[in-house]
C-alpha positions as CSV (number, residue, x, y, z in Angstrom):
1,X,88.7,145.6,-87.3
2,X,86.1,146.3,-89.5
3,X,87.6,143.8,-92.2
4,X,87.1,140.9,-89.4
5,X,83.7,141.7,-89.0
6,X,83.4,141.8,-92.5
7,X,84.9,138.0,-92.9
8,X,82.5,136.4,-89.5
9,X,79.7,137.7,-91.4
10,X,80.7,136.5,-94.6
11,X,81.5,133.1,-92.6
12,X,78.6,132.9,-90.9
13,X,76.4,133.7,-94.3
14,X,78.2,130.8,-95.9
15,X,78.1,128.4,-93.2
16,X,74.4,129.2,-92.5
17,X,73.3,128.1,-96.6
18,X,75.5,125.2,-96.8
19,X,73.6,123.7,-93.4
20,X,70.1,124.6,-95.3
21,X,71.1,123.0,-98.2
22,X,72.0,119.7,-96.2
23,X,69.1,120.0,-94.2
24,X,66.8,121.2,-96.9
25,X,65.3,117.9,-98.8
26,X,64.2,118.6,-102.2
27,X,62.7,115.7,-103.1
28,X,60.3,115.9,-100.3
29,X,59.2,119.3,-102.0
30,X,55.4,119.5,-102.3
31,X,55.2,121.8,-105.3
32,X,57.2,119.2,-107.2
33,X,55.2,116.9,-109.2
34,X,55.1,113.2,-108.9
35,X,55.4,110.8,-111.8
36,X,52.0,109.4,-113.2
37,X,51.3,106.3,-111.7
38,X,52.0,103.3,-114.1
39,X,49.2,100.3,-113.7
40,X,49.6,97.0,-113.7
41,X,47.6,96.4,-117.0
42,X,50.1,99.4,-118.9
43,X,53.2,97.6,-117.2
44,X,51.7,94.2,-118.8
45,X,51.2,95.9,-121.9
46,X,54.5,97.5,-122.4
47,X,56.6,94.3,-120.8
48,X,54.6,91.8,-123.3
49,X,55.2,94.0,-126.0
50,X,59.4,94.5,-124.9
51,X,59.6,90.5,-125.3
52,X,57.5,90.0,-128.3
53,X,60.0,92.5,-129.7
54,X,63.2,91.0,-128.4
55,X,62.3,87.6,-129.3
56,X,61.1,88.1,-133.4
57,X,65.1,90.7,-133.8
58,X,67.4,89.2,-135.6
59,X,71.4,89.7,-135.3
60,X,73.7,88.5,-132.7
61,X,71.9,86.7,-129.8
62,X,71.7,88.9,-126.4
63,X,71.9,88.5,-123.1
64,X,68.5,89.2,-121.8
65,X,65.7,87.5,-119.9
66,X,64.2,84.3,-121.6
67,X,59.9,84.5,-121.7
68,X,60.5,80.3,-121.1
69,X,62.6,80.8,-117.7
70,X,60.0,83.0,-115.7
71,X,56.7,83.6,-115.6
72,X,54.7,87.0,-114.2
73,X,52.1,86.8,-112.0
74,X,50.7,90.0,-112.6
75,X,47.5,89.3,-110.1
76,X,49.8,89.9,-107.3
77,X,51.4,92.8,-109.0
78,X,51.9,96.6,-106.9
79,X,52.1,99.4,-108.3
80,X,54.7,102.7,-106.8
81,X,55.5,105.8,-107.3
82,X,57.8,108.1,-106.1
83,X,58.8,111.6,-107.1
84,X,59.5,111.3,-110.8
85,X,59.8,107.5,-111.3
86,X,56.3,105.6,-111.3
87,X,56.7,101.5,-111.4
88,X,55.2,98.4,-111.0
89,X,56.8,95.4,-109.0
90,X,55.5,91.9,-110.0
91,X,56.9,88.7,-108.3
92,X,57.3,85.7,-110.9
93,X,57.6,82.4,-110.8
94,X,60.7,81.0,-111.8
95,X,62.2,77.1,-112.8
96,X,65.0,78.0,-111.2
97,X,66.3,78.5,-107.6
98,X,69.2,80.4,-106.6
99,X,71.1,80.4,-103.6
100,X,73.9,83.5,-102.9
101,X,77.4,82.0,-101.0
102,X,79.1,83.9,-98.6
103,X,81.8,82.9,-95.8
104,X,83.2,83.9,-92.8
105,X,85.3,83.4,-89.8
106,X,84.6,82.0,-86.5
107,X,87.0,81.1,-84.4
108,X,89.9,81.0,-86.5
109,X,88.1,78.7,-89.5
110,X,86.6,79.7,-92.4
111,X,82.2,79.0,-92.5
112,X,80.4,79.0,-95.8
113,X,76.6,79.3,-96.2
114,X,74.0,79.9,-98.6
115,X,70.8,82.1,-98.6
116,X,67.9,82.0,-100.9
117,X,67.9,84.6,-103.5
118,X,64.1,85.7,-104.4
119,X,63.4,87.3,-107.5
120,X,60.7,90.3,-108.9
121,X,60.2,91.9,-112.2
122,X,60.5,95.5,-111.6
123,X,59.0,97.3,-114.6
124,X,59.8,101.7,-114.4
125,X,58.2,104.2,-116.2
């Protein structure tokens, strides 16, 4: 007998820290400290000097965003941050427009439509 009461409280002990640990968020901990703000002017900085950088390497050609294809406007720039990632999203303006496909059924035939796809530069300390 003493054995069973032995295993509930063992049970119960168990079963009482795994529902804290769900419950418990430890990202909404105030003792933990948030990442330092990045600005707009240090996102410019750092995303001006990334191209400059990318554009003057030599070797085999990359897959990355062309300077000519986009622009920043940085004026309308906001800057985040949350827990230990600080960022600043910047919409651009862009030659291009994209559109995103997708289908489905109605009534026994097949629909396709398109949505506009908007873009932002995203730029993550």
């Amino acid at each position: 007998m003493k054995k069973l009461y032995y295993l509930y409280i063992c049970v119960a002990a168990a079963t009482a820290i795994a529902l804290w640990a769900c419950v418990k968020d430890r990202t909404d901990d105030p003792d933990r400290t948030t990442a330092a703000q990045l600005s707009v002017d240090e996102a410019r900085e750092f995303f001006e000097n990334q191209m400059a950088l990318q554009s003057t390497r030599g070797g085999a050609p990359r897959r990355t965003l062309v300077p000519e294809e986009f622009t920043p406007v940085w004026g309308k720039g906001a800057s985040t941050a949350k827990n230990d990632l600080g960022g600043v999203n910047v919409p651009i303006v862009s030659d291009s427009r994209y559109r995103a496909f997708y289908s489905y059924a109605e009534h026994g035939q097949i629909k396709a439509c398109c949505v506009p796809v908007w873009q932002k530069l995203i730029v993550a300390r």
